[in-house]
C-alpha positions as CSV (number, residue, x, y, z in Angstrom):
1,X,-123.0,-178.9,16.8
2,X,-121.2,-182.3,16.6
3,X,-117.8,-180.4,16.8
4,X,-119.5,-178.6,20.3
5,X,-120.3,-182.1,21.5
6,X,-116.9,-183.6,21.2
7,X,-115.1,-180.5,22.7
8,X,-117.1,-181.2,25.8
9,X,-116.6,-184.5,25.8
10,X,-113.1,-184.4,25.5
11,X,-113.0,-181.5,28.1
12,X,-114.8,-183.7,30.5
13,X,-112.4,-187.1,30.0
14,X,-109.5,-184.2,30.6
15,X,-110.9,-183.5,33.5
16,X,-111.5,-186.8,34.5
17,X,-108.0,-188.0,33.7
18,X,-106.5,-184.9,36.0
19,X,-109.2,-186.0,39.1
20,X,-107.4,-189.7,38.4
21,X,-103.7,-187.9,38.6
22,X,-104.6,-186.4,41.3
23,X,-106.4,-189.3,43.3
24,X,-103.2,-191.3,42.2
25,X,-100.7,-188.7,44.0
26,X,-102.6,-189.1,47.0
27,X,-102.5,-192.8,47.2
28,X,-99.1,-192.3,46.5
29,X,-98.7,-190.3,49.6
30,X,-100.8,-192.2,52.1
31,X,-99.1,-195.4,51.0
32,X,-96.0,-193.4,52.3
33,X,-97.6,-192.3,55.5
34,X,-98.5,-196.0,56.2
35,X,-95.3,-197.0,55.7
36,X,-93.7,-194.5,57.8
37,X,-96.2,-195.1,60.5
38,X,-95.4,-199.0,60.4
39,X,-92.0,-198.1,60.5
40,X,-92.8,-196.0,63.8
41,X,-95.3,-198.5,65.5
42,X,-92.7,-201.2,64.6
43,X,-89.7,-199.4,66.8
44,X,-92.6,-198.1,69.6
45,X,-93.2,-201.7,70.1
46,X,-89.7,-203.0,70.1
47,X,-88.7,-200.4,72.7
48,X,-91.9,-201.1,74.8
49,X,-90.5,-204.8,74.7
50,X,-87.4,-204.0,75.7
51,X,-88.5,-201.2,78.4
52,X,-90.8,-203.8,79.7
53,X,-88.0,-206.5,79.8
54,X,-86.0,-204.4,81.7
55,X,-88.6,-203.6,84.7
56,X,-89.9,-206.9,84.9
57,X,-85.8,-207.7,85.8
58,X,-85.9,-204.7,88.3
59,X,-89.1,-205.4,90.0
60,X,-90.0,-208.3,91.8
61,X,-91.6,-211.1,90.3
62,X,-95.3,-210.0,91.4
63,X,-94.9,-206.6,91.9
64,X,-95.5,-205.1,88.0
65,X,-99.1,-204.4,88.4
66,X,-98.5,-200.6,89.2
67,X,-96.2,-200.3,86.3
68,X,-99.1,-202.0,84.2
69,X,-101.6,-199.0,85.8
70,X,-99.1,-196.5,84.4
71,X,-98.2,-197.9,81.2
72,X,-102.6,-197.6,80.6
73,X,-102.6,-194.5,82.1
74,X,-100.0,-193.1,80.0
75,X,-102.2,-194.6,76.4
76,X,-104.8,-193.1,77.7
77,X,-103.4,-189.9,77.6
């Protein structure tokens, strides 16, 4: 009966250890996700710096609230 007891035991720790294994891969790959979607929300908000640059140099000085409206519109969307 001992010899049942410590089969299940180690059957449950084996189980336990491939849960961790698992649990450990997916970390793995959201840490990877979150990177990559740094990475993207990094060049999104470069570009929206420079695309904003650039209108603010093509519109008159007080004239960028409709581009404002659109830019909200759009994240909205």
């Amino acid at each position: 009966q001992h010899e049942k007891e410590l089969q299940d035991v180690v059957k449950q720790q084996e189980e336990k250890m491939l849960q961790l294994i698992d649990r450990s891969g997916e970390v793995t790959r959201l840490k990877g996700e979150v990177s990559q979607l740094q990475r993207s929300l990094q060049r999104a908000e470069t570009e929206a710096k420079v695309l904003w640059e650039e209108m603010r140099e093509k519109e008159p000085k007080g004239d960028s609230t409709h581009v404002r409206e659109r830019v909200l519109l759009h994240q909205e969307v």
